[in-house]
C-alpha positions as CSV (number, residue, x, y, z in Angstrom):
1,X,21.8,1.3,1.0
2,X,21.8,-1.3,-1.3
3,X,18.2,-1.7,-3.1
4,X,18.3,-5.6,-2.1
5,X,17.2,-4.0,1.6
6,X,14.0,-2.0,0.1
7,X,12.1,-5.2,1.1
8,X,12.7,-4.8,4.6
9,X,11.1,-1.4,4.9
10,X,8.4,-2.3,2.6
11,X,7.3,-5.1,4.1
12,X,7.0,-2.7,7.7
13,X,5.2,-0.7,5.8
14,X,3.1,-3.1,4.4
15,X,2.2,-4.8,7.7
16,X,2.0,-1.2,9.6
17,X,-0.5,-0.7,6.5
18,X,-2.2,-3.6,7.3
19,X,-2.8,-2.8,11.1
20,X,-4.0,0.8,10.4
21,X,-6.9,-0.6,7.6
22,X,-8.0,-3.0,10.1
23,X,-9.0,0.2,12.4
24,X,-12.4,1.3,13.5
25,X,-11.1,4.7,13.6
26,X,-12.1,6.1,9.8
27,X,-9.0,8.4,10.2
28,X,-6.9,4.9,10.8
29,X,-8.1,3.5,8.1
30,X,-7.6,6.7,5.7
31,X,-4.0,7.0,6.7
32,X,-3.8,3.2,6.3
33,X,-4.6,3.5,2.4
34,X,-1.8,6.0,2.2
35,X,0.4,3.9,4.0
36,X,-0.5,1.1,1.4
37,X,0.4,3.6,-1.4
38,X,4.1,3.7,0.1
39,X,4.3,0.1,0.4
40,X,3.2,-0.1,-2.7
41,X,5.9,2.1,-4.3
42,X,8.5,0.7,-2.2
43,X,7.6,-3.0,-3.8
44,X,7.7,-1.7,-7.4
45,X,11.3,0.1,-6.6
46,X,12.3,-3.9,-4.9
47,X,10.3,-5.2,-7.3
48,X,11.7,-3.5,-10.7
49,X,15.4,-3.9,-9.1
50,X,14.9,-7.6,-8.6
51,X,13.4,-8.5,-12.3
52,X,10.2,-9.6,-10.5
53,X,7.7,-8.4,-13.1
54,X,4.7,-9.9,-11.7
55,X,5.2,-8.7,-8.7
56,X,5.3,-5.0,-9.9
57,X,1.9,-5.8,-11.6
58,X,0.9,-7.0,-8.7
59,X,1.7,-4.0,-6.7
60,X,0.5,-1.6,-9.4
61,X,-3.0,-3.3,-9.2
62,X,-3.1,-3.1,-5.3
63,X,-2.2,0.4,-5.8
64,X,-5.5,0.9,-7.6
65,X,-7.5,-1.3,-5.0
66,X,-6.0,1.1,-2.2
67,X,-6.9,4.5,-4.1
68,X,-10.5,2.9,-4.5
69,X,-10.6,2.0,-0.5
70,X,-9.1,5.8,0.6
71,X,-11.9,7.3,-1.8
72,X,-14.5,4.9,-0.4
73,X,-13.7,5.7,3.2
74,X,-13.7,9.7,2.5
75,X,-16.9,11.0,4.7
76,X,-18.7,12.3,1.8
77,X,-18.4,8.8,-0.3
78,X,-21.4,6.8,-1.0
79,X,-21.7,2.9,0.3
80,X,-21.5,1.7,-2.9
């Protein structure tokens, strides 16, 4: 598979990601952060193939935000 097709899956991914976050269900949501994660690597694989810098950056900072959401929706995590 040529890495020009690594968008495809990763924007899925991202959308499937997307869906599950949106959830009511905190186990949804949890698995939705972790499905982020994947999209996230998949975009920074596209990303770093294509010469698209910024969006690699872009990725690696969502990547943060979506370890900071799956810790914050962990049962024993505070509201803050």
């Amino acid at each position: 598979m040529s890495l020009d097709l690594v968008q495809w899956p990763a924007m899925v991914t991202t959308v499937a990601a997307a869906w599950l976050v949106a959830s009511q269900s905190k186990r949804r949501r949890a698995i939705g952060f972790w499905v982020f994660l994947a999209s996230n690597v998949l975009w920074i694989v596209w990303g770093w193939h294509a010469r698209a810098y910024a969006l690699v950056v872009l990725q690696v900072c969502l990547a943060a935000l979506n370890v900071r959401g799956a810790r914050k929706n962990e049962p024993d995590s505070s509201a803050t």
